[in-house]
C-alpha positions in Angstrom: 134.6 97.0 63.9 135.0 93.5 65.3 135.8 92.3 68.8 138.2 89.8 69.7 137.0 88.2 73.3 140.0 86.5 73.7 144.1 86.3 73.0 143.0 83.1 70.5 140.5 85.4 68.6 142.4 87.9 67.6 145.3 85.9 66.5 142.7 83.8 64.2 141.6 86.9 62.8 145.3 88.5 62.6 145.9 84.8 60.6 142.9 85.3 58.6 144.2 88.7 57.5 148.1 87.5 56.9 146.3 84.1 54.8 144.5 86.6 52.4 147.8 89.1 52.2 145.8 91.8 53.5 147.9 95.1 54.4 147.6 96.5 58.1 149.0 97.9 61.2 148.3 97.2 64.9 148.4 100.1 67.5 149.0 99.6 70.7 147.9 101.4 73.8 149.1 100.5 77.7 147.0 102.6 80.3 145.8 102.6 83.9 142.5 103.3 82.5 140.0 100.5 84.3 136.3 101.2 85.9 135.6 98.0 88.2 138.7 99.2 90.6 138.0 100.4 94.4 138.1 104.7 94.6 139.1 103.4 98.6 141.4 101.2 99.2 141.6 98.8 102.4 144.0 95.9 103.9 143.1 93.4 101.4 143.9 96.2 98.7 146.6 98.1 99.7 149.9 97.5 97.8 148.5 95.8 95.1 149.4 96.5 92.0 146.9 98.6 89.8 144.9 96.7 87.1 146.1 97.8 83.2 144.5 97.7 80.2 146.5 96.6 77.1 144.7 97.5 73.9 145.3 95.8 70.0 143.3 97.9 67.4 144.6 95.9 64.2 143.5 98.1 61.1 143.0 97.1 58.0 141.7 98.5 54.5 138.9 96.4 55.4 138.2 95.9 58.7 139.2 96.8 62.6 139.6 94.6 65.4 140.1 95.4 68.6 141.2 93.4 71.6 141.1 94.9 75.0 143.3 92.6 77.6 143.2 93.8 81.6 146.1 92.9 83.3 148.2 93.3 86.5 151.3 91.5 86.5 154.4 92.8 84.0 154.5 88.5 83.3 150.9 88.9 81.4 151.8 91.6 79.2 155.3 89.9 78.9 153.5 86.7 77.5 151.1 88.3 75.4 153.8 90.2 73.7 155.5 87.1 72.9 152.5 84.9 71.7 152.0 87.9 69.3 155.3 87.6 68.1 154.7 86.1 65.0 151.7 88.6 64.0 154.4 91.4 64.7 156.4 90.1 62.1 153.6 90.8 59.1 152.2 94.0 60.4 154.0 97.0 61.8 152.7 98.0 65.3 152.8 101.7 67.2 152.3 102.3 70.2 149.5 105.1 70.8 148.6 107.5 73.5 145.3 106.3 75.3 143.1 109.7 73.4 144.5 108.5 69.9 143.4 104.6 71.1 139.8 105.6 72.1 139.6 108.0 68.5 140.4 104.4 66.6 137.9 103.1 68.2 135.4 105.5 67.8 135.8 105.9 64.1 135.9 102.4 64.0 132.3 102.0 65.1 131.1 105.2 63.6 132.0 103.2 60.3 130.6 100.9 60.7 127.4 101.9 61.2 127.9 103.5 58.3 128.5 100.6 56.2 125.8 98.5 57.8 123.4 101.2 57.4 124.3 100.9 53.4 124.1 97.6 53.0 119.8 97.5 54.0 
């Protein structure tokens, strides 16, 4: 499994994949799910709207990637979505329940392990 740190990573790596005609899918998972959020809230909190996290897990026969993007404002996400735009058009993309995201992953990085353990 491979991280993208940022929007421009994985869309090098989505291009990489499209350049090399490589089959995939993305999934895509939208949840409230954050850790660094107050349990309290106070004046300078209240109202606010709650930090998201939008994840990409672009499969491959090859490879996963995943790209984890926390956000707040509908605008982000909105602008995201449409710099993706053209990567939606050469891979399909679902959208996944937050369980089915997190199972990706997991498998993901239980492979490899596997396959790095293999290769020593």
């Amino acid at each position: 499994m491979r991280k993208a740190e940022t929007l421009q990573d994985f869309q090098a790596l989505a291009e990489d994949a499209i350049q090399s005609n490589r089959e995939g899918k993305i999934y895509l998972n939208q949840s409230n799910e954050h850790f660094e959020e107050p349990l309290l809230s106070d004046e300078d909190t209240a109202g606010r709207t709650p930090m998201q996290v939008l994840r990409f897990i672009f499969k491959t026969e090859n490879e996963t990637i995943v790209w984890e993007y926390p956000f707040s404002e509908t605008s982000e996400l909105e602008e995201v979505n449409l710099q993706l735009e053209p990567i939606y058009e050469h891979f399909p993309k679902q959208v996944i329940e937050l369980d089915e995201a997190k199972r990706l992953i997991r498998v993901s990085e239980q492979d490899g392990g596997a396959s790095q353990r293999n290769s020593l």
